[in-house]
N, C-alpha and C positions, 0 to 999 in steps of 0.2 A: 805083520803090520804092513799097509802097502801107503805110498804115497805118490800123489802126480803130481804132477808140476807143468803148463803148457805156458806154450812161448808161439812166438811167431806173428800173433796178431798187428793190426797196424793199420793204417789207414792206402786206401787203393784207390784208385780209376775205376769206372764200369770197362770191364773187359780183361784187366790186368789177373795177378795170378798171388797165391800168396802160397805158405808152407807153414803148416802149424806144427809143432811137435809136443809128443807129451813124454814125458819125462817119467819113469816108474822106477819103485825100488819095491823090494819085497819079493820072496822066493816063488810064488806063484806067478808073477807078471808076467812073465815069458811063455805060461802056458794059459795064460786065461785068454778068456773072450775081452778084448778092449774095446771101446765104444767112444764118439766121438758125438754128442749132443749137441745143441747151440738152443738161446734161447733169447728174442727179440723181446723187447719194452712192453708187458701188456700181454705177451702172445706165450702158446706153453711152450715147455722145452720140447724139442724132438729130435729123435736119431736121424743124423746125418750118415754116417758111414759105422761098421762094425768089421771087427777080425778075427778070428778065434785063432785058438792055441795051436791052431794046424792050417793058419795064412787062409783061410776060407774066409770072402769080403761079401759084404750086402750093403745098400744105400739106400735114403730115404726117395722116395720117386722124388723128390726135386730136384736131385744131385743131377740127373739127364745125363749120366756122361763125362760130365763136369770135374768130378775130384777122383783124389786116388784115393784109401789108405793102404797105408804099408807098416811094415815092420824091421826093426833090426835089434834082434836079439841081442847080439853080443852089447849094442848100447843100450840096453832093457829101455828103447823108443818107440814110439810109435806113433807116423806120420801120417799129415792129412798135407797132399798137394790141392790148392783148389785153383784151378783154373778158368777162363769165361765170366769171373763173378760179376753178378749183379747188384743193382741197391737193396733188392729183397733179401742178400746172403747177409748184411748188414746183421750182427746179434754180437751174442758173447758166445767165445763156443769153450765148449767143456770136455776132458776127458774123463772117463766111466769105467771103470770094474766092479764087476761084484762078484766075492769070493765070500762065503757068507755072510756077506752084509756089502751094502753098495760104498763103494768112496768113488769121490770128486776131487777133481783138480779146483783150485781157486777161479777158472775161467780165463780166457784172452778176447781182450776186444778186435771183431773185425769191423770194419766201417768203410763202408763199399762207396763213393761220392758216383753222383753220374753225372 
């Protein structure tokens, strides 16, 4: 059974930086592919950033640069630095694993002011 849990959200400046974390339990998390989605009012969900079970990272073209993810095993986490943000990073973002079937974290608000 796996479960997430993200944190970090909050309210920021255009420019400022924020640090999400997703929080996992379950024997597989360590080695799975983890994903980092967000999903604005109206607009669909889309991958932000991804990491697979051997630290190999991909980003959705918006990121430009912009965010990191990262990992640390030993605290079964896994991070999204965003930095530069904009009003358009404004969503809820979500962490992602699917290990025969998908689970979701609950979501964290970001809210980017300009």
């Amino acid at each position: 059974q796996v479960q997430l849990a993200e944190s970090g959200g909050g309210l920021v400046q255009a420019g400022g930086s924020l640090r999400l974390s997703c929080a996992g339990s379950g024997t597989v998390f360590n080695v799975a592919t983890v994903d980092w989605y967000r999903q604005a009012p109206g607009k669909e969900r889309d991958l932000v950033a991804r990491i697979t079970g051997g630290d190999m990272t991909n980003y959705g073209e918006f990121v430009k640069g912009r965010f990191t993810i990262s990992r640390d095993k030993a605290k079964k986490a896994v991070f999204l630095q965003m930095n530069s943000l904009e009003p358009e990073d404004t969503a809820v973002y979500y962490c992602h694993l699917k290990y025969l079937k998908d689970y979701w974290g609950q979501g964290t608000q970001v809210t980017v002011s300009a």
